[in-house]
C-alpha positions as CSV (number, residue, x, y, z in Angstrom):
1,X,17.8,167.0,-8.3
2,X,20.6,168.2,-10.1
3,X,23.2,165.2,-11.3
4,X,25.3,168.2,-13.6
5,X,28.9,168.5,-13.2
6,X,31.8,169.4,-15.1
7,X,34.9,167.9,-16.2
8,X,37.9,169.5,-17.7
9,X,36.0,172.5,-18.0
10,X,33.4,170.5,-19.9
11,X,29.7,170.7,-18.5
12,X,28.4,167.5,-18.5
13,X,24.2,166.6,-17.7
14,X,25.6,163.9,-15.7
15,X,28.7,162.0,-14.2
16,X,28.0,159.1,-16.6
17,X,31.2,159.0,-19.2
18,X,31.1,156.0,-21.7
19,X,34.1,154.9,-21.7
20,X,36.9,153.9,-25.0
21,X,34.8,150.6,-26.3
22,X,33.3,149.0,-29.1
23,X,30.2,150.7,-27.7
24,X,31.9,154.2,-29.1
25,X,33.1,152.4,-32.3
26,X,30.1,153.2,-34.9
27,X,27.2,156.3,-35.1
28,X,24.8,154.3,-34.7
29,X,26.2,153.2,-31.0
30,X,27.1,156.2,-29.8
31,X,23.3,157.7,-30.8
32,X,21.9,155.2,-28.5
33,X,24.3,156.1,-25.9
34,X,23.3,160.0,-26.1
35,X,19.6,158.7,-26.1
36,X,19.8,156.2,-23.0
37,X,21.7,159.5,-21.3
38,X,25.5,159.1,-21.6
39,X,26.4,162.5,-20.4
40,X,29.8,162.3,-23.1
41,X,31.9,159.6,-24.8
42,X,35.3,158.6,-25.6
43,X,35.6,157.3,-28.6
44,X,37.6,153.9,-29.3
45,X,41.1,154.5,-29.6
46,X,43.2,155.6,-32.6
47,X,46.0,153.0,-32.7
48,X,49.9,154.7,-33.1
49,X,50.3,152.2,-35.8
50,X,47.2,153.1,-37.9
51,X,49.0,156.8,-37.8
52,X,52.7,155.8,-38.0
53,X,52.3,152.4,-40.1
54,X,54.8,153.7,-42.9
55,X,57.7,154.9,-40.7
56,X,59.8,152.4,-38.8
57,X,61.2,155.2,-36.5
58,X,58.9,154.7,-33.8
59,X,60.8,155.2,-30.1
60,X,58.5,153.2,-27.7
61,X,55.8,150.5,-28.5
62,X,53.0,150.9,-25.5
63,X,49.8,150.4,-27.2
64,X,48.9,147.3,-24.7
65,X,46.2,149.6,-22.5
66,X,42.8,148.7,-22.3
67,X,39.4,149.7,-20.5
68,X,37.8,146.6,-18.8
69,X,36.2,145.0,-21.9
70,X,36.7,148.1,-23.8
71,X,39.9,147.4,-26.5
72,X,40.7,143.4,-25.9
73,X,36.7,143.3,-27.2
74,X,37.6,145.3,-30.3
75,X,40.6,144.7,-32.1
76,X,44.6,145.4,-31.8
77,X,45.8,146.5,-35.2
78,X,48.6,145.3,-36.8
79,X,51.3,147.3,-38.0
80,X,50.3,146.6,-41.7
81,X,47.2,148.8,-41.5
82,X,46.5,151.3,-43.6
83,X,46.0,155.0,-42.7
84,X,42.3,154.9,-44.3
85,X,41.1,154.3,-40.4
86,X,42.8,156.9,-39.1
87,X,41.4,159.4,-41.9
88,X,38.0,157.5,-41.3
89,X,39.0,158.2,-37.5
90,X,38.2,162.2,-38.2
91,X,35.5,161.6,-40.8
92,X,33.6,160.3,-38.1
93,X,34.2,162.4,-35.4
94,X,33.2,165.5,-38.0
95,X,29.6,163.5,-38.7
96,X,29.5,162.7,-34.5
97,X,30.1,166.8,-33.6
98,X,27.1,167.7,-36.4
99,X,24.6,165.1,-34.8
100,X,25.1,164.4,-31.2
101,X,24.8,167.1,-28.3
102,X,27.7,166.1,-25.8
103,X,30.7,166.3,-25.7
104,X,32.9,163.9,-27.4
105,X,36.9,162.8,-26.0
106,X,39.1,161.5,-28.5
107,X,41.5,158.0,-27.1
108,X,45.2,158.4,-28.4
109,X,46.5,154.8,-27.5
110,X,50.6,154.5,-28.0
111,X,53.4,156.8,-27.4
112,X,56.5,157.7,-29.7
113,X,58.1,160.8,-29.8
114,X,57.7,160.9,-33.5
115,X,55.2,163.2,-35.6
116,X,52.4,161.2,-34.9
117,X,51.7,163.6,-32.0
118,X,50.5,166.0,-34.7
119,X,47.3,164.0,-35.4
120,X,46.3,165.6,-32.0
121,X,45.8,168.5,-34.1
122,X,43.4,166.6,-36.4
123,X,41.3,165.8,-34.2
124,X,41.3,169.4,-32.7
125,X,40.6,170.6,-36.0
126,X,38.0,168.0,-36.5
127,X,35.7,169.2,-33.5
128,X,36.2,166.6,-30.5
129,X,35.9,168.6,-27.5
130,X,39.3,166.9,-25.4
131,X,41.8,164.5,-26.2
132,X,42.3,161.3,-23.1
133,X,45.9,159.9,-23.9
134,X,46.0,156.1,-22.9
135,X,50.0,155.2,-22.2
136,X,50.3,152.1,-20.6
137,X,54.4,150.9,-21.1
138,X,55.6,148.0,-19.4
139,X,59.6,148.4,-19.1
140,X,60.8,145.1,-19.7
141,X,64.8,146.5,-20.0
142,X,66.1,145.8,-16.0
143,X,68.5,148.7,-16.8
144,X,65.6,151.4,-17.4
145,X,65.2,153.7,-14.5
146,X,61.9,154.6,-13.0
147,X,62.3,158.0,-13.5
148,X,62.7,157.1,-17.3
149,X,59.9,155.4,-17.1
150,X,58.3,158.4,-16.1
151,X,59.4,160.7,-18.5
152,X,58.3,159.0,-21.5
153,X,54.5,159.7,-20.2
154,X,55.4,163.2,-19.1
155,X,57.2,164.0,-22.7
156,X,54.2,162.4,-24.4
157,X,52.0,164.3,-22.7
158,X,53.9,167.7,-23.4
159,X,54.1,167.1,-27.0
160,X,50.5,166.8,-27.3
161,X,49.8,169.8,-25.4
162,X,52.4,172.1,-27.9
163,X,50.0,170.6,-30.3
164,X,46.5,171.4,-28.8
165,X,44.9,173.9,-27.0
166,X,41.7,172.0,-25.8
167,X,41.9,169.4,-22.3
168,X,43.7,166.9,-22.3
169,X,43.7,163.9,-19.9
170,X,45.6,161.1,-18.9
171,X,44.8,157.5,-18.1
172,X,47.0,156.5,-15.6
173,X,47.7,153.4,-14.0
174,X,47.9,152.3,-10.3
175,X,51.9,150.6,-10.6
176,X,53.6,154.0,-10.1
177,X,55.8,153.5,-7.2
178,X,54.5,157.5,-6.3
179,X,51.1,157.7,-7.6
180,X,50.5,161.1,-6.1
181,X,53.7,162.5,-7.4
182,X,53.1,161.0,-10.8
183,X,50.2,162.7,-10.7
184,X,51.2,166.1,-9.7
185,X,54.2,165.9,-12.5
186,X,51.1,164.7,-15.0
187,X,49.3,168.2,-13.7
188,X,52.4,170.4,-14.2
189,X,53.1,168.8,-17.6
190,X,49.5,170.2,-18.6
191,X,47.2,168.0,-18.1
192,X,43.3,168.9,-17.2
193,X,42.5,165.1,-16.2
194,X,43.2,162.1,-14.7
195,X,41.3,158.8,-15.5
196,X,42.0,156.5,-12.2
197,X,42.7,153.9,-13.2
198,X,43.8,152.2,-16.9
199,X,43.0,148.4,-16.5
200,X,45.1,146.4,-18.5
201,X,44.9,143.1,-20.1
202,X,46.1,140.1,-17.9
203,X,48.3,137.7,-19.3
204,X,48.5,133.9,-19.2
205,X,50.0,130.4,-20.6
206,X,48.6,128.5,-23.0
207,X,49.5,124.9,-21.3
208,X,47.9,123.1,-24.5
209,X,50.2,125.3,-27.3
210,X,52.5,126.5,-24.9
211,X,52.7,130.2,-25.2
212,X,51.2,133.1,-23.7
213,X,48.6,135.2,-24.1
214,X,46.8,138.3,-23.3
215,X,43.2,137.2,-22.1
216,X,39.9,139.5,-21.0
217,X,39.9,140.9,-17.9
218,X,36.3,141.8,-16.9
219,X,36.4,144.1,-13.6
220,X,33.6,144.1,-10.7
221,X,32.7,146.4,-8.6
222,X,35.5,145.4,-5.6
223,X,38.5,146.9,-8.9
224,X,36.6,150.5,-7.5
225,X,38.8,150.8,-4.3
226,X,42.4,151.2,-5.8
227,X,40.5,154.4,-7.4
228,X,38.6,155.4,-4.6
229,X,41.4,155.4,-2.3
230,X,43.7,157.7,-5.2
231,X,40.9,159.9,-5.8
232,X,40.0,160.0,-2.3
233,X,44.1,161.3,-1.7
234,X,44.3,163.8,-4.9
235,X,41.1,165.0,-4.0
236,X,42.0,169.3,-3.7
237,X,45.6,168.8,-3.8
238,X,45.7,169.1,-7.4
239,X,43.8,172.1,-9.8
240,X,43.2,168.8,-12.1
241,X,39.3,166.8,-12.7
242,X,39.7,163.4,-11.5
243,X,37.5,161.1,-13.7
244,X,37.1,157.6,-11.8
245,X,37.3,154.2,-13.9
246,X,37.5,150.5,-13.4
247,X,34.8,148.6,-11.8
248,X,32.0,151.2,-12.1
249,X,29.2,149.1,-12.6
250,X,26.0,150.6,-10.4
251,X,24.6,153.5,-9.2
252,X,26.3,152.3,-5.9
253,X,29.7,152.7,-7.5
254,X,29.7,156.3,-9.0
255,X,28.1,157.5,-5.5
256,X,31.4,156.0,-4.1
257,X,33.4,157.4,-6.7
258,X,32.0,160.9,-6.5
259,X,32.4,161.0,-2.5
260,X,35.8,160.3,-2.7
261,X,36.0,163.2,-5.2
262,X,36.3,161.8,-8.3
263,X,34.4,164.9,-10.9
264,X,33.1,162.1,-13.8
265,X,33.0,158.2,-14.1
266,X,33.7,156.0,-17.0
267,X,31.3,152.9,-17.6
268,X,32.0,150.3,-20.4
269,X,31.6,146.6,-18.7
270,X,28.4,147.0,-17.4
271,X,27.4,148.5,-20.8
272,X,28.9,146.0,-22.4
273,X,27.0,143.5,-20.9
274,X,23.4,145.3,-20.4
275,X,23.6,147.4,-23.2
276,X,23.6,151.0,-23.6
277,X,19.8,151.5,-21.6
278,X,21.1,150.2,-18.6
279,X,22.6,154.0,-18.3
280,X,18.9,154.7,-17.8
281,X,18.2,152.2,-15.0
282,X,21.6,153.5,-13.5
283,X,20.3,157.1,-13.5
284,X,16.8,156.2,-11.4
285,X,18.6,154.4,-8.7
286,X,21.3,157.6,-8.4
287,X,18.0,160.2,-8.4
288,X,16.1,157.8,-6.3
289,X,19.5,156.9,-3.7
290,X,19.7,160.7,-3.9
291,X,16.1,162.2,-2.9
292,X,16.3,159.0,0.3
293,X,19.4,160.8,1.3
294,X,18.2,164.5,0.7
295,X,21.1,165.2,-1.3
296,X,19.8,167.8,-4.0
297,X,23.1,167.9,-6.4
298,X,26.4,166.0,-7.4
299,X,28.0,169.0,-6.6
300,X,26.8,168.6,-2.8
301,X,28.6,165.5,-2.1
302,X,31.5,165.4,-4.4
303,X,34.8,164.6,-2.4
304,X,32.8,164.8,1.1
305,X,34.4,161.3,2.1
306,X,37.9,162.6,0.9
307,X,40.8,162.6,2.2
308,X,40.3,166.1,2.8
309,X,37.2,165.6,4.4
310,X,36.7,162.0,6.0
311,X,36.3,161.4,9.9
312,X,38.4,158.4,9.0
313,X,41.2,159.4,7.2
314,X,43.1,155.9,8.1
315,X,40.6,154.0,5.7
316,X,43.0,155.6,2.7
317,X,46.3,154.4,4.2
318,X,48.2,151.8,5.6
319,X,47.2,152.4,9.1
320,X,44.4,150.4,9.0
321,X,46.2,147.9,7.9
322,X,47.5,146.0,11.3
323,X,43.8,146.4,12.7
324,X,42.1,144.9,10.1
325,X,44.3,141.7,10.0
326,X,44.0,141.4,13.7
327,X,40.1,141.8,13.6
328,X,39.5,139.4,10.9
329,X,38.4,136.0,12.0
330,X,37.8,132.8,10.3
């Protein structure tokens, strides 16, 4: 059985991506990952402020993204840090590259369209083998345009790619009013992935102190069908590698996730809470689902419940929709 396939060009032993986390935060981690058979990582994100701390000039503030558990279990720096973790950032991706086998994605959390783009070409020059660009920005201005709104990811993203020549993705999230044409601008803007979809923090009111808050927001497996529906749609219209992310949990999941044409999966919950051999259990089930079904690759049934290719293409739209309300019964 061969589970192989490749993302952004990278050839990965697996679909199996771990995820920005505190599970890609140390060495130490991140060995156990490769052991347990994590076919790459992403490491935990670089923070724009522990780049940009000493210059007040930044144009946009988004670092609020998250990956299910990943960042709201780690920590959200404050603009006072110093740059000695983004210069330990490198150190440790130079020590990862000499002693691990796969390939290893760097997390640039936060947009400006300062300098601080040019630490892409650290970390190029410091071996990671792509760059995944986490922009989540919320536009609480009434008088900012969509289409502004758009632009700020699209500009990001071409600054780093004047900066780099390795892949680089984007997380997106699912709020566009256009995902597909986000997307497509996302593709013509350079990039070689899409992560489907950036989950981020809820937020909530302290009743007892009377403020509010940003709280955890563990996913399950029912966050997967926002993603499987877009991956599902993008599937072959775009020259792009669709990585699928957000309540991937079981072997169940990333069978779902690669039908509907997603190339790679990112796991960090399920991790989180099993620890990093659980990717091991995970595996067994996907060879053992795999040999029951007679499929012999992950190349065989990747987007063959697509949009593309699906006998029920109404299952991805609104079509559906009237029907299902109609059969439903208490």
């Amino acid at each position: 059985m061969d589970l192989s396939t490749t993302y952004m060009g990278l050839k990965l032993k697996n679909p199996i991506i771990v995820g920005a986390s505190p599970l890609t935060a140390s060495f130490e981690s991140i060995k156990r990952l490769e052991e347990a058979g994590a076919a790459a990582i992403v490491l935990h994100s670089i923070f724009e402020e522990q780049i940009n701390h000493e210059t007040h000039e930044l144009d946009y503030f988004l670092f609020k993204g998250s990956e299910d558990y990943a960042e709201a279990l780690g920590y959200f720096p404050e603009v006072t840090l110093s740059n000695i973790e983004s210069e330990s950032y490198l150190d440790e991706i130079t020590k990862l590259k000499e002693n691990i086998s796969i390939p290893v994605i760097a997390s640039l959390n936060g947009v400006s369209k300062g300098g601080w783009i040019n630490y892409a070409k650290k970390l190029q020059a410091a071996g990671v083998d792509a760059i995944e660009l986490n922009i989540t920005y919320i536009p609480t201005d009434i008088d900012v345009d969509a289409r502004e709104v758009e632009m700020l990811y699209i500009d990001a993203l071409k600054a780093v790619k004047e900066n780099v020549s390795i892949p680089v993705s984007v997380k997106m999230n699912a709020v566009f009013s256009a995902p597909a044409q986000m997307a497509k601008k996302l593709v013509e803007a350079g990039a070689e992935g899409l992560v489907l979809f950036d989950r981020p923090v809820h937020v909530d009111i302290d009743l007892e102190n009377l403020n509010s808050l940003q709280v955890i927001n563990p996913s399950n497996s029912n966050d997967l069908s926002e993603t499987l529906r877009w991956s599902a749609i993008l599937y072959k219209k775009l020259d792009v590698s669709l990585c699928a992310s957000t309540g991937v949990k079981t072997h169940e999941d990333i069978l779902k996730a690669i039908m509907s044409g997603a190339d790679a999966v990112q796991m960090v919950g399920a991790l989180l809470e099993h620890g990093p051999e659980y990717i091991e259990i995970v595996l067994h089930h996907l060879l053992a689902w795999m040999q029951e079904k007679e499929y012999v690759s992950i190349q065989q049934m990747k987007g063959s419940i697509s949009l593309h290719h699906t006998s029920n293409p109404a299952a991805y739209q609104r079509a559906n929709y009237m029907r299902i309300l109609t059969d439903y019964r208490y």
